[in-house]
N, C-alpha and C positions, 0 to 999 in steps of 0.2 A: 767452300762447300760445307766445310763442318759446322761456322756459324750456322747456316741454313737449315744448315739437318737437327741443329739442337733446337733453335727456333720452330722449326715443323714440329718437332717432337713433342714441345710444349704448348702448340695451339692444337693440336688433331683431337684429344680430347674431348676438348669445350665446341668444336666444329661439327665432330659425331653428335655429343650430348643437345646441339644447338639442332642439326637434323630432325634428329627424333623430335623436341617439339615443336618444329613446324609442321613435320607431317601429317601431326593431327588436323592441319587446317585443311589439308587434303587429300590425305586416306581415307578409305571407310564410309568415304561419301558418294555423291555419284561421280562416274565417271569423266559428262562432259564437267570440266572445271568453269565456274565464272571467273571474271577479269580477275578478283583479287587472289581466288585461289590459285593461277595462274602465276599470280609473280609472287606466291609465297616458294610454288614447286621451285620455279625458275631460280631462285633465291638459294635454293638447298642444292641444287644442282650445280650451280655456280661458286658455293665454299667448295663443294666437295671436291670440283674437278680444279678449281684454284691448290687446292692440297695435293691434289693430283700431281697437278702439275711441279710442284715445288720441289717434291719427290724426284720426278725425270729430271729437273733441272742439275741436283746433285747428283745423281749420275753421269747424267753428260759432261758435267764439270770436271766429276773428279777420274771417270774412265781418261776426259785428255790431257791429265797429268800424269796418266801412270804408262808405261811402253807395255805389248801384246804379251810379253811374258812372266813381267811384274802378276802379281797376287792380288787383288784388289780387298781395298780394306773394307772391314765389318761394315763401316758407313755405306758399302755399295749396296752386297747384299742386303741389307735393311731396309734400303731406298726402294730398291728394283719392288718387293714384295710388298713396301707401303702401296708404289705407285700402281701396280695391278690391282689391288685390294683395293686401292680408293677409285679407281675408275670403276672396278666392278659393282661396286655402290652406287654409282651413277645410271651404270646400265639397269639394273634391279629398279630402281625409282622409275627410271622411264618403261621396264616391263610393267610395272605397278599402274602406270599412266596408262598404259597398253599405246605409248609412242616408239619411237624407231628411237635404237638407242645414239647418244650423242655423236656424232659425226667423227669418225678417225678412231676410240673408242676401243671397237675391236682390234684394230689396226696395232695400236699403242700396245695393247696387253700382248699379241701377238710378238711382234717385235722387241718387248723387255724379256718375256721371255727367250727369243732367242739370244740375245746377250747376256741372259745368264749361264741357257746354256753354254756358249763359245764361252764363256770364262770359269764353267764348273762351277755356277754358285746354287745351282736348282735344289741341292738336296742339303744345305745347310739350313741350320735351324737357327726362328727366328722367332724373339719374345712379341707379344701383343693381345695388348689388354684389350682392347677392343673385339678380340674373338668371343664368343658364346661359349662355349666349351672346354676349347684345349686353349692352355697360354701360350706353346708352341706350337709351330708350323715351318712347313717351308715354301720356297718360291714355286715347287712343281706342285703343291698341293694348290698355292692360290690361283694357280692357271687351271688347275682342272676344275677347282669350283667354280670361274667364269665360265668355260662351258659346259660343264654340268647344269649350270644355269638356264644355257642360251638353248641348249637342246632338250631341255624339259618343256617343247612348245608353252612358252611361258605365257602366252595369252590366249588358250584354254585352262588359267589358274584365276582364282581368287587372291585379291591384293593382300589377303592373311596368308592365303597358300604361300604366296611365292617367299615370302619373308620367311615363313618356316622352312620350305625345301631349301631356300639359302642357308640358315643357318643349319639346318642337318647337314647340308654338304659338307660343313664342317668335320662332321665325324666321320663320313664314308668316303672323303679324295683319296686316301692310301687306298682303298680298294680298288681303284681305277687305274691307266695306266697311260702314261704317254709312249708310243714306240716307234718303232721304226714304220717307215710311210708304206711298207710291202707288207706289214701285219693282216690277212688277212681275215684276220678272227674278229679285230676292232670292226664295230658299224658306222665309228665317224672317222672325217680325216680333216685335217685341218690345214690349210694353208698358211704359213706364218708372214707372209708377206701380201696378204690382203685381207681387207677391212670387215672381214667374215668371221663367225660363228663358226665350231663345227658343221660339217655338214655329212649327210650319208656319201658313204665310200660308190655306190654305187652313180653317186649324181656327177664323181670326178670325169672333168673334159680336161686338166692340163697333164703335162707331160714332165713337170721340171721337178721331179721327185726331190732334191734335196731342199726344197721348199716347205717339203709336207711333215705332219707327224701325224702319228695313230693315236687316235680318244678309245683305248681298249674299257669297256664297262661292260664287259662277260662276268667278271666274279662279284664287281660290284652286284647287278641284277642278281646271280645267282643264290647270293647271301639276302638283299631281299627278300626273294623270292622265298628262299627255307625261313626267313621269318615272319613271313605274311602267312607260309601251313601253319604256323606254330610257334605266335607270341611269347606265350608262358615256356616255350621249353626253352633249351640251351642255343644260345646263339655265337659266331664269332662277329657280331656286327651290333652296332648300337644303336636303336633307333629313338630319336627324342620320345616320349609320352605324347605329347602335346599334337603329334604329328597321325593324322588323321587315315582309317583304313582306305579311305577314297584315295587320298593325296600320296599313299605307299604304291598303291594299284597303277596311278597314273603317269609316276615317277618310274616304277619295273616297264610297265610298257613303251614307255618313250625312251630310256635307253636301251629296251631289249629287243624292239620289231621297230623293223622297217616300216614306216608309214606308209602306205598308199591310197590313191584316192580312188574309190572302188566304182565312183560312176565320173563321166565324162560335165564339166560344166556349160552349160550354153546360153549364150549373153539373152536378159528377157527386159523387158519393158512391163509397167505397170504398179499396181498397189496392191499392199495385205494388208490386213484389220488383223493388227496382236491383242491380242491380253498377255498378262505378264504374273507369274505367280500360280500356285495351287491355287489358292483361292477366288483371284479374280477367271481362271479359267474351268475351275468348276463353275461357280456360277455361269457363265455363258453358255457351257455344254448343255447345262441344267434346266434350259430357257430361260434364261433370268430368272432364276425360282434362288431367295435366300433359303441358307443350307438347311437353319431348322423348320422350312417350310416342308422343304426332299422330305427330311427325315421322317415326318408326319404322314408325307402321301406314301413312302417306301416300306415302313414299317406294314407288317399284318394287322388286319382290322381286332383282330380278336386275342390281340399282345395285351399282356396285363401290363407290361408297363406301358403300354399305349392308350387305357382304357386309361391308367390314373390320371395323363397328362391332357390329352385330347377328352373334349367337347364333341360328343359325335352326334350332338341333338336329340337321343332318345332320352326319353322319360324315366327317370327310375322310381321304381316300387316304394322308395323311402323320399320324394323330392318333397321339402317342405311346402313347395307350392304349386304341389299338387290339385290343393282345390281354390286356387287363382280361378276369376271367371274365365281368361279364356286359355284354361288348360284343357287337354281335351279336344284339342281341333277348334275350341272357340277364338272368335277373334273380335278382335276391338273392331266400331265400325270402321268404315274405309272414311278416311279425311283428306279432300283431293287437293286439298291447301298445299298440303305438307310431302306429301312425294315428290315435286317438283324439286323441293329446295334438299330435301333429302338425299334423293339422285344426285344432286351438284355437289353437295359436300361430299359424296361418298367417290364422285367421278375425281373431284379436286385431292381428294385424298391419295384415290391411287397414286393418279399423276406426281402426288409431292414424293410420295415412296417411290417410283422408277426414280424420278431424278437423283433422288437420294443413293439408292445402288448402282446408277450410272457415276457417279463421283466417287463411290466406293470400290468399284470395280472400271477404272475406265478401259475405252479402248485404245486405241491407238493407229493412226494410216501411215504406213512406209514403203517406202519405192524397191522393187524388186531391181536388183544390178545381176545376179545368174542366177539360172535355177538347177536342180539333175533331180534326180529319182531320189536321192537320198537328202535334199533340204535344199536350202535357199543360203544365197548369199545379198544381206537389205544392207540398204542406204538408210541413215535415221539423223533426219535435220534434224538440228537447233537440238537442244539441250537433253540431257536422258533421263529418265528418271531414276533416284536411288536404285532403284529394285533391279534396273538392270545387270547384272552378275554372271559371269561363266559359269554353267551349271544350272540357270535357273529354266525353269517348265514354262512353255508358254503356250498360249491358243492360238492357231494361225486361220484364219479365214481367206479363202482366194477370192476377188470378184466371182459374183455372180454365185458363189456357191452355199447353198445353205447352213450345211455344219462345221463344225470346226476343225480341225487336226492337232494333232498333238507334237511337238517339237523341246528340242533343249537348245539352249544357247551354247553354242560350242566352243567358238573364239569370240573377242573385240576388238576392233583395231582403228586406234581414234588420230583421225585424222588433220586435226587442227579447227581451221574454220572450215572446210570441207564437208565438217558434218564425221560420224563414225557408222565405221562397218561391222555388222553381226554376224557370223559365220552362223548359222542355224542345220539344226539334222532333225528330222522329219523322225518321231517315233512310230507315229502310227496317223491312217490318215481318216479316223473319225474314235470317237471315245463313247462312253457312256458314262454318265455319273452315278452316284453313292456315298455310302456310308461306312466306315470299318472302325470296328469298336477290339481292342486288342483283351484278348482273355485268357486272366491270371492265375497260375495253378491254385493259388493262398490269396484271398483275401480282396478287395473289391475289382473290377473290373473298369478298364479307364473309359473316359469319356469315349464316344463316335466322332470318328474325324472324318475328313475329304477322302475319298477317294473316286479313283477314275479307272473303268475297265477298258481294257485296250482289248478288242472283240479277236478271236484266233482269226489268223490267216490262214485258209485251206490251199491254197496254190503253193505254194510255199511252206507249208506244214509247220508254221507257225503257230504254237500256243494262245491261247490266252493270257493278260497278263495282269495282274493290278501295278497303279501307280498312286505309291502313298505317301504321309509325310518321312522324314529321312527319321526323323526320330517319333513313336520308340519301335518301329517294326525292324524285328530282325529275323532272318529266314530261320524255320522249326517253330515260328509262332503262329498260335491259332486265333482266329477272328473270328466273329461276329460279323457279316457282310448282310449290309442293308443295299442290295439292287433290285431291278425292277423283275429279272431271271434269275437272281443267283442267292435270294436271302437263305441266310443259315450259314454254319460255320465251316471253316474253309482252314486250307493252311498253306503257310509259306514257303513253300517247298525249295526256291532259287532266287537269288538276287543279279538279275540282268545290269541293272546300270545302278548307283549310285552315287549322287552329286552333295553337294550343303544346302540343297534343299526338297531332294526328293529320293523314293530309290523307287526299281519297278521289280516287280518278283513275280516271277512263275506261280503258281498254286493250285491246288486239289480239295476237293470235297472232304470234307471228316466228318462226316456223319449226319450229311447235310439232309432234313426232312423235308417233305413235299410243303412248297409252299402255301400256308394257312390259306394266306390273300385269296388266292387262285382257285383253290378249293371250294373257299365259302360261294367265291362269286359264282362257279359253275354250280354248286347245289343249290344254292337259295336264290340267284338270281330273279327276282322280280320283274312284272313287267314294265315299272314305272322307273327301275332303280339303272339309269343311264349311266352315272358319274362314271364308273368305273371301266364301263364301254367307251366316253370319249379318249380316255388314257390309250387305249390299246389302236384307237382310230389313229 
């Protein structure tokens, strides 16, 4: 056993370091993998849990040289914490995969840990360079950071999330606690004799309590929680930087509430039409209108910055060609040659720009597997594309129905050649599109970006709400809001959801003027001047 363990000791290293660059070949990319990037994962998976194993081997060797009362040497304790530690690396890559993690897996970390417990080695400290932050640890920390892990629903996380929330566990396992299986303050409990995760204490059906221990993450959450009121003041808890207010928010709720599912699912048949992204679902809400097109028809006709930008076809008092023959209403004769092939190129044109915004924003058809009042659960053959991500905004369209709805991707759960599953939640079930320009106390004001209004629910005494990019809107900021009811400045009053690609905020009026547009058209409307009338048709 000691050969082995010094041998381990000196390849884990270059095996970790060997990890990391492979995973470039399939992190960060899309989820479903092709064949190569399949057996680079496979590849990493297979040093790691070979290390793994190497680990348990020394154990089981040298626990049957030693009798129940004997002391077990340093070489154990070190073993036991390698071999949790390097399976929970395994687990983590296949959360990243969003696959089921390696078969036995939980089982193994379960079970080393109870042999340390039964021999008293859980709370001995153990060096390793391979930690992110602390050089020491011990065995009961590297058990709570596997399920710390496993109960941070790990696939409604981004493949950067989960790597950070690992390594932050790093610094918050002492705040957590393992205890006795009667603790009823813990929200998980854990069986150590089956191939399980924590689970909520409520979900327990066995009865053989010296099986069980308590995942208590009361104080952990609650030191969170006092540092999510208040970064900047005093904390007793450390949170990486790096480590994102969404990804603090998501991590406090999944070990501090109970999950439940608030509508019932019911098995459906059929097809949606997605889009995928801010932007490819603005444009569809939009009619297929590119964005700086909106911008033009949303803005006031009588905007000086609309006046410098748009061409509105009037004449001005200074046009140099003004006295063109046919200025003035004059017109070149009619040439009946040339409107034929004029029409065709102008008709050939459109057609080349739809196609073009169709590849730029494409759609998408996927098979509905259940539906409830609060989203869908799809099937998505063959391959995904990048863009797909936990977190991201999408358009859903049902047969037969004209507009679109608004949804997040909430899980992914990829199923091999099966194709992968979407967990989706329903925000709202039609949008309106726009414009919001963020406005700076000092100095220029940023560009107009996407944004999408999610209309108040009155049954339900639902708000209104905008949904904008994640950066740079943060609630108490005032906007500039280009829609078709709501131009003028607005302000961010609440942030409902925020993901790493969008957030949705509450908001209110700040001094918002009657709309110009609306104005001019009711005074001066013309009898000839329709344009503005088909919009409102």
């Amino acid at each position: 056993p000691l050969l082995r363990f010094k041998l381990l000791e000196v390849m884990r290293p270059y095996i970790y370091s060997i990890g990391t660059l492979l995973a470039k070949h399939f992190l960060q990319t899309s989820v479903s993998l092709n064949e190569r990037q399949l057996k680079i994962a496979n590849l990493s998976q297979s040093l790691q849990s070979h290390l793994a194993t190497g680990y348990k081997l020394v154990v089981a060797n040298s626990i049957a040289n030693i009798s129940a009362v004997d002391k077990p040497s340093k070489i154990v304790t070190t073993s036991i914490h390698r071999a949790i530690t390097d399976t929970t690396s395994t687990i983590l890559r296949a959360f990243q995969l969003y696959c089921h993690p390696p078969e036995r897996s939980w089982s193994e970390i379960n079970q080393l840990f109870l042999l340390a417990e039964m021999r008293q080695l859980e709370n001995y400290k153990v060096n390793d360079s391979q930690n992110r932050y602390l050089s020491t640890t011990n065995i009961s920390s590297a058990f709570i950071r596997a399920h710390l892990l496993g109960t941070a629903k790990p696939n409604n996380l981004r493949q950067q999330d989960l790597s950070q929330l690992y390594d932050a566990t790093e610094l918050w396992a002492d705040r957590a606690q393992i205890t006795h299986c009667d603790d009823e303050s813990a929200l998980f409990i854990i069986n150590l004799h089956r191939d399980k995760v924590a689970q909520y204490r409520q979900h327990l059906r066995d009865e053989q309590k010296p099986l069980f221990r308590s995942l208590n993450t009361e104080d952990l959450v609650q030191e969170l929680k006092s540092y999510a009121a208040n970064p900047q003041g005093p904390s007793n808890i450390t949170v990486p930087g790096k480590l994102s207010d969404n990804l603090l928010t998501h991590s406090i709720q999944a070990w501090g509430i109970h999950w439940q599912r608030s509508f019932r699912r019911m098995p459906t048949e059929g097809q949606l039409r997605l889009c995928i992204g801010l932007s490819a679902t603005h444009y569809y809400i939009a009619g297929r209108k590119e964005f700086e097109k909106l911008q033009i028809e949303l803005r006031p006709k009588n905007s000086t910055a609309n006046a410098k930008n748009v061409d509105t076809g009037n004449r001005s008092t200074s046009d140099v060609w003004s006295g063109a023959f046919d200025a003035g209403g004059s017109v070149i004769p009619e040439n009946t040659s040339m409107d034929i092939d004029a029409i065709d190129f102008i008709n050939k044109h459109k057609k080349d720009e739809e196609q073009d915004t169709s590849l730029k924003y494409p759609s998408h058809e996927v098979s509905l597997i259940n539906t409830s009042p609060g989203g869908y659960c799809l099937q998505w053959s063959g391959e995904l594309p990048p863009s797909i991500q936990a977190g991201e905004i999408l358009g859903i369209q049902e047969s037969g129905v004209r507009h679109w709805a608004i949804g997040v991707i909430r899980w992914i759960r990829h199923l091999g050649k099966a194709g992968t599953q979407l967990g989706i939640e329903l925000l709202a079930p039609k949008a309106e599109s726009g414009a919001a320009q963020l406005l700076q106390k000092t100095g220029q004001n940023g560009a107009y970006m996407r944004s999408l209004l999610l209309p108040a629910i009155k049954a339900i005494a639902q708000p209104a709400t905008l949904i904008l990019p994640r950066m740079p809107f943060r609630t108490g900021n005032k906007i500039d809001l280009l829609h078709i009811d709501n131009n003028g400045r607005q302000q961010l009053t609440k942030r409902i959801i925020s993901t790493n690609s969008f957030s949705q905020f509450q908001f209110r009026s700040s001094g918002v003027k009657p709309n110009p547009q609306t104005l001019q058209q009711d005074a001066n409307l013309k009898d000839d001047d329709f344009d503005s009338l088909w919009n409102k048709l």
